[in-house]
N, C-alpha and C positions, 0 to 999 in steps of 0.2 A: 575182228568183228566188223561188220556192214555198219557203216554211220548211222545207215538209215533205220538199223534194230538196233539202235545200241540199248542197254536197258532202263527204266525211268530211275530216276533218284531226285531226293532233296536238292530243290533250290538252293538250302542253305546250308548243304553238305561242307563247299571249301570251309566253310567258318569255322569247321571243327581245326581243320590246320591253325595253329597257335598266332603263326606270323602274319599268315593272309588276313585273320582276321583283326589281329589290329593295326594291321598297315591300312583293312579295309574302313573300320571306323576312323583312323590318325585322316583317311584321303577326305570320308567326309567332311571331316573338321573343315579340313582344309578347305576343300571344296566349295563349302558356305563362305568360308573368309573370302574367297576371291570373285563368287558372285555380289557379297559388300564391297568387294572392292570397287570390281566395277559399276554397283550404282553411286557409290561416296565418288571416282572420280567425275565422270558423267555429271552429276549434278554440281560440283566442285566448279566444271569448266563452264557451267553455266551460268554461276556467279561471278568469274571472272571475265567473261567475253560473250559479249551477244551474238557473235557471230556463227551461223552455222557450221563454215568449215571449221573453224574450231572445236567445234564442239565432237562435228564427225572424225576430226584427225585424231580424236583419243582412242577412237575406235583403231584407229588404223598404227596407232603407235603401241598396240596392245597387241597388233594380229603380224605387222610386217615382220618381223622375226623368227615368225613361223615358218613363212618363205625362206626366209633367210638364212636359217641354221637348223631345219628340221634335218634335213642328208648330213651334214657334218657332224651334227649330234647322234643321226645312227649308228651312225661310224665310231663316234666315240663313246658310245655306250658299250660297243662289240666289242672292245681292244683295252677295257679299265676295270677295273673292280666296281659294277654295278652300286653294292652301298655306297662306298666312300665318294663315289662321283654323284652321286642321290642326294648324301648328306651334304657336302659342298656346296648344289648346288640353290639346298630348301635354305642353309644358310644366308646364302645370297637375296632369296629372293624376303627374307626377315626380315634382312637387313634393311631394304628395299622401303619394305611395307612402313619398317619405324621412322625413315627418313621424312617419307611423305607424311604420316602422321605427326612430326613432332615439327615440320615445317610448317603444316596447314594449322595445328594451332598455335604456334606464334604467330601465323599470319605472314609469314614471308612467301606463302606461295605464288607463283606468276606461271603465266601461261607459258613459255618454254620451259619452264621448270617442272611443270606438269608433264607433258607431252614428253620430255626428256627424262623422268621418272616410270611414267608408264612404259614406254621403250624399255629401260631396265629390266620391269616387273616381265616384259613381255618375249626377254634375253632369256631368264629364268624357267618360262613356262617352254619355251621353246627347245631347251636343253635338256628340260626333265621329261617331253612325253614320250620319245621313243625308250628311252631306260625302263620308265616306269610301267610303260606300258605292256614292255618286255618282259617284267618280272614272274607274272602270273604261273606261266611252265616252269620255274623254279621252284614253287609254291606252292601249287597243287597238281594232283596227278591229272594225264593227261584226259580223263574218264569225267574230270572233276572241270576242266579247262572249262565250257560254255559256261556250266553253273558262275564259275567265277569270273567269266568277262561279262555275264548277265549282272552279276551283284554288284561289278563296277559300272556300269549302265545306271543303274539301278544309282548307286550313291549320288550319281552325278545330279539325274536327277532330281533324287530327293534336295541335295543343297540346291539348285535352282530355282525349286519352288517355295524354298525356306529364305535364302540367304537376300534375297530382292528385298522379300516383304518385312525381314530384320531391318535390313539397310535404312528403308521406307522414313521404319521407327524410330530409329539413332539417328538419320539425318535431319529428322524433324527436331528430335531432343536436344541435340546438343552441335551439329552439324557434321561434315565428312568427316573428320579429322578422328574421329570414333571407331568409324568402319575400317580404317587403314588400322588402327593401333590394334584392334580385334585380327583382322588380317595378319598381323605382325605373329599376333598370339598362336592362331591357329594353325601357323606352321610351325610351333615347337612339338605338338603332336606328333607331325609327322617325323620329325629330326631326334624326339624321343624313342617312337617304334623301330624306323632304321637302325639308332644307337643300339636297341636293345636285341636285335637282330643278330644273330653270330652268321654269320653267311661263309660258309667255307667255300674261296675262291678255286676253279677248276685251277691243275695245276699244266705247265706245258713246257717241253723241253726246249720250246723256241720260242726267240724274244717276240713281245709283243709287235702286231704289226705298227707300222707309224699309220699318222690322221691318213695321209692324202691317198697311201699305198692303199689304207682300209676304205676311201670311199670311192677309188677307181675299181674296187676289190666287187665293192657293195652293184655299182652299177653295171657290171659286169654278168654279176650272176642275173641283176632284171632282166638286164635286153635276150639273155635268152633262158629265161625261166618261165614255162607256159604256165603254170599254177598261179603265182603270184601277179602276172601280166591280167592272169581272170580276175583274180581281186579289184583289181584295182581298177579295169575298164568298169566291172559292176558295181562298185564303189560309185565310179564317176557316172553312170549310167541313173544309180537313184537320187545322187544328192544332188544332183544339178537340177532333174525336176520337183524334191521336194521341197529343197528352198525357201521356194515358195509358202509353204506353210507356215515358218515361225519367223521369217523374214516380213510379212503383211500380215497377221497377226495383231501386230498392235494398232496400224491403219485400221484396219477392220474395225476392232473392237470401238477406238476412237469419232473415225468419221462416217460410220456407217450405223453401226448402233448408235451414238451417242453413249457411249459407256462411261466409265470411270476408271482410274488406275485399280482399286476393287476390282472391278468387272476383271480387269484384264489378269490382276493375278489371279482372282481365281478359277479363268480358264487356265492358267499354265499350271495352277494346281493339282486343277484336272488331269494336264499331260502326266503331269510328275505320279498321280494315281496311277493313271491309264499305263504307265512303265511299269511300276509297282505291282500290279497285275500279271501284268504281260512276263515279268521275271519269273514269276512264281508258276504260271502255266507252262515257262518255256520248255522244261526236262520232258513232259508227258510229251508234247508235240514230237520234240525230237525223238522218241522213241518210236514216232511214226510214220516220221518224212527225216529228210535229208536237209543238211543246211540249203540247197539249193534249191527247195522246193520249197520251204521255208521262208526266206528271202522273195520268189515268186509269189507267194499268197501272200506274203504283210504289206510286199510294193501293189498289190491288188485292192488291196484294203488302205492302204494310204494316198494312193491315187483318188478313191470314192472319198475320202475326208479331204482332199481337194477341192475335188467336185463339188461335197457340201459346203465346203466353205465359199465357193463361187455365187449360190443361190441360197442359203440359209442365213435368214437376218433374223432371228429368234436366238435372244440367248440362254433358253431352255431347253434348246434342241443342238444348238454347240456348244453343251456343254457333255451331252455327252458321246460326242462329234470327239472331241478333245481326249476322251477317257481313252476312245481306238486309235486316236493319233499315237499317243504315248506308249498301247501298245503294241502298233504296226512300226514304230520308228523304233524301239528297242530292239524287237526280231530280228529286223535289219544291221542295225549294227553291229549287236553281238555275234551275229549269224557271219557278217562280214569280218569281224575282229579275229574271231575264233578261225576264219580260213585264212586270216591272212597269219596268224600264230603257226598254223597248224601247216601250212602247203611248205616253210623253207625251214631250215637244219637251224641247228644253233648257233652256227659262227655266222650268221649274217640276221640273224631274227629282229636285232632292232635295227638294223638298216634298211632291211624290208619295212617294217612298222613305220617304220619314218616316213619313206614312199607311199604309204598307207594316209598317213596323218596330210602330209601334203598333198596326195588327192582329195581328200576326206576336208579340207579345208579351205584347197580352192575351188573344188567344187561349188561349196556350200555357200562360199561370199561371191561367187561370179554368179550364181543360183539368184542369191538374193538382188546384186545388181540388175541382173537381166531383168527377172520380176517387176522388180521395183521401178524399173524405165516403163515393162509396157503398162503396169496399174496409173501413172502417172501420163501416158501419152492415150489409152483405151480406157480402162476400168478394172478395178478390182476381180470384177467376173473372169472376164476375159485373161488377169492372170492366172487365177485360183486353176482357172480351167485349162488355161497353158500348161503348168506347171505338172497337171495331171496327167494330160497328152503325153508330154514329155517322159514323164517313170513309164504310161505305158509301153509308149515304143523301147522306152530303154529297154524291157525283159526280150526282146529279142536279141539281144545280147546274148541271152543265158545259151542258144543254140548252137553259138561258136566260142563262149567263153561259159562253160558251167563250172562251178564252182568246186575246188578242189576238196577231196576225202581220201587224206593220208591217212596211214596207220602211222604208229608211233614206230614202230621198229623198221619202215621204209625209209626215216631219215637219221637213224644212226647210224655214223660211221661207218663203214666197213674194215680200214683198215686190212684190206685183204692188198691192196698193192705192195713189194715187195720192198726194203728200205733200200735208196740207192746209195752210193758209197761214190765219197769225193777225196781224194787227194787231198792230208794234212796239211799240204803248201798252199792250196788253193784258199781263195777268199769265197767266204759265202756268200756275200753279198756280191759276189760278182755276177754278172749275166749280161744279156737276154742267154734263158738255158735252151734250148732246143733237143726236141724228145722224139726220136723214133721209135715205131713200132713195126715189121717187117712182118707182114701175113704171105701166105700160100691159100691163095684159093681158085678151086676148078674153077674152068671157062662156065660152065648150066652154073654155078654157085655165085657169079660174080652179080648180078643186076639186083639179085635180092641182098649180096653182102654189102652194095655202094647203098640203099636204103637204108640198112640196118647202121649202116655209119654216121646218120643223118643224126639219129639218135646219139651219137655218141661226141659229134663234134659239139651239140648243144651242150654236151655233159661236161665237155673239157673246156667249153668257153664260161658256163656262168660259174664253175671251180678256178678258175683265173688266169685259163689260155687267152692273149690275147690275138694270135694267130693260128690258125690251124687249115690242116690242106690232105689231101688225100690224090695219092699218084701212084700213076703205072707203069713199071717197067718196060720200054718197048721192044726189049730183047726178046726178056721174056714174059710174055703177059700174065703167067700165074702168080709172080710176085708185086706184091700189090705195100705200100710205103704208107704210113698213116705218119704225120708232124705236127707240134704243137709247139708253139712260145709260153714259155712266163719267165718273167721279169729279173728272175733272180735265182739262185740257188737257194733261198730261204724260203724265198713264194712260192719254190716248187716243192718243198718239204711241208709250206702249209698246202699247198694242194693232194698230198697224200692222205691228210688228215680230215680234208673235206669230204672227200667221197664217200655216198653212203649207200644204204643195204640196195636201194631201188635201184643207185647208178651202177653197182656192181651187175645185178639183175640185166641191164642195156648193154653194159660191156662183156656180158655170157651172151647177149641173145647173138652179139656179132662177131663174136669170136668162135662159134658155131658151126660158120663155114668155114673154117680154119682147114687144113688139111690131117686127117688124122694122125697122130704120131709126130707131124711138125710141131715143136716150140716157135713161140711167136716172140721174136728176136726186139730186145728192148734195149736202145743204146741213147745217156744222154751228153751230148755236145755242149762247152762252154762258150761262150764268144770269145776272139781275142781281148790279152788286157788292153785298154786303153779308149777302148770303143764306147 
């Protein structure tokens, strides 16, 4: 079925699945704890140190991890038993949470002790988002998937606009040390839902990949996967001009209104409506456009909430300014989320996601730095209005990078390549293997058969060729040589398993010109040992 008919349904359809839905409530939980968290640290670091950078390195000892272990974490979400590595690692971050709470109220905390806590917390968050984020297609059907990366949007949300304004309340009462122990609390939810999850792990007649093989694996299928490459240009195409939005936000409210912490939550309140909405409308829309048309109209409408926010100093007029923020930025992401779930197969889905997450994040803090230089060297306006500029121009993107709509049965397996057969003497792990395939095709059939190969070398490099070549016999010119590398005899046993119903589809469209009646001769090569 056409993405763009697909039929309306309930926003709140995943929640009838058992697990989605209380994994979905356990994330809220969670969710709030970690927006306490970070106003208990923030305000934490301001008791201890007057000094700005201080105050901003918590920021940054919360985020640099993300950098730093989102691709390894893909990779090792792909290659482990998704609960147990889940569970592990909300353990962790419990742990975390009690430490700092049970340190800040004895009072022994100190600024490296802080900053090197958050890091921790920030180890944790960094390793849990491409698994978790991954889980969704496990959980619900593929008909169900937006619904349900809309209601994760949606919860996020919701604790952002909740767990600040708790925070507020507790650190007033009794100080940080509250928000952390609550934090500590709110990820047993989550470690009780996983616990109670039975997840039956797929099963595979080949050992798992290792870390390094899997994120040479992962990067591999990017550089030439044109679906996911769109994700992620249009990813970086909206958040870098929208940044600007919740990045100056609280200047705004602060020194232009003369507002209040009040004022300021409950504009974001607002946002968190304005999502809450926007989730709820999302299924009817899609029943009538396409994710990528979709994405074009909310970055249209989130660009104009730029704009007003350049030249509107009323806060009765941004307020509900705010209400279409929240729901122009959920469309986007979800819109974005679901193409990046939906364009790659399943042995690489949190490695993409990860690539997902690390544009989606440095986007958004280089967004915000940029911003935040020229409101401080020009004005407010002048970034609101930048910022706006910028999403527009980004949709001409969309004309060389549109956004992809797979079917689900385009990226299972095929399993139509035939199993090759190695010598019991032989080591599996030995390689580089090197793979021929020997075509016959007429001289009229060749210029359209070397195109039609174009297609097929991208198919054998992001499966995990890392060389491939195509040559001509100069004997005789109708036999024509196709060769590929991978790494090993086990990597070429997981590349049989990779290939799916679409890449089958590319390797009929060029094997076509074949000569009729010829078999297309397939022989693989070992390296010598010792190489």
């Amino acid at each position: 079925m056409d993405e763009a008919k697909a039929p309306a349904s309930s926003p709140w359809q995943p929640l009838k699945a058992k697990v989605f839905r209380w994994l979905w409530l356990a994330s809220i939980a969670s969710n709030i704890g970690t927006w306490m968290h970070e106003v208990g640290a923030g305000w934490l670091m301001t008791s201890l140190s007057a000094s700005p950078l201080s105050v901003a390195l918590v920021q940054v000892a919360g985020a640099l991890p993300v950098f730093l272990l989102a691709l390894p974490a893909g990779a090792l979400a792909d290659i482990v038993d998704k609960r147990r590595y889940l569970l592990a690692v909300q353990v962790w971050m419990a742990a975390v949470a009690l430490v700092l709470a049970l340190l800040t109220l004895a009072g022994w905390m100190t600024v490296p002790l802080l900053l090197a806590l958050t890091f921790a917390m920030g180890l944790g968050t960094a390793l849990m988002m491409p698994a978790w984020t991954a889980l969704a297609p496990e959980l619900v059907s593929r008909d169900e998937l937006p619904a349900a990366v809309a209601l994760s949007s949606l919860g996020v949300n919701v604790a952002r606009a909740l767990g600040p304004a708790l925070a507020g309340v507790l650190v007033s009462l009794s100080g940080p040390w509250l928000t952390f122990a609550l934090n500590a609390v709110s990820f047993l939810a989550v470690i009780g839902a996983l616990f109670a999850w039975k997840r039956t792990p797929s099963e595979s007649v080949l050992p798992a990949e290792r870390l390094f093989g899997a994120l040479r694996a992962g990067l591999r299928y990017a550089r030439s996967a044109h679906p996911l490459q769109a994700v992620l240009v249009r990813t970086a195409a909206f958040f870098l001009g929208a940044a600007a939005g919740m990045a100056l936000l609280p200047l705004l409210v602060r020194r232009e209104l003369g507002g209040t912490p009040l004022d300021y939550g409950i504009l974001l309140g607002c946002v968190g409506v304005g999502a809450v909405l926007g989730a709820v409308g999302l299924p009817k829309l899609r029943a009538r456009c396409s994710n990528d048309t979709l994405v074009l109209l909310a970055s249209v409408v989130y660009a104009g909430v730029l704009f007003g926010l350049a030249y509107l100093r009323s806060f009765l007029l941004l307020a509900p300014l705010m209400l279409l923020s929240g729901a122009a930025w959920i469309a986007v992401l979800s819109s974005l989320q679901v193409a990046a779930q939906t364009s790659v197969p399943a042995w690489v889905r949190a490695r993409a996601l990860s690539l997902y997450i690390l544009v989606f994040f440095g986007c958004s803090a280089a967004g915000g730095v940029a911003w935040g230089a020229v409101a401080s060297h020009l004005s407010m306006a002048a970034a609101f209005s930048g910022g706006g500029l910028v999403l527009l121009l980004g949709l001409l993107a969309r004309w060389r990078f549109p956004l992809p709509a797979s079917r689900a049965d385009d990226l299972a397996p095929s399993l139509h390549w035939p199993a090759p057969l190695l010598d019991a003497a032989l080591d599996r792990e030995r390689g580089p293997v090197m793979v021929t395939l020997e075509y016959r095709i007429a001289a009229e059939q060749q210029d359209a058969f070397r195109a039609a190969m174009q297609d097929v070398r991208r198919m054998r490099q992001r499966n995990g060729a890392f060389s491939w070549g195509l040559v001509q016999d100069s004997e005789d010119p109708t036999r024509w040589l196709e060769f590929f590398f991978d790494e090993s005899w086990l990597e070429h046993l997981r590349h049989h398993g990779r290939v799916t119903r679409a890449e089958q589809a590319i390797e009929a469209a060029a094997r076509r010109f074949q000569e009729e009646g010829v078999a297309v001769q397939i022989r693989h090569l070992l390296a010598a040992p010792g190489r």
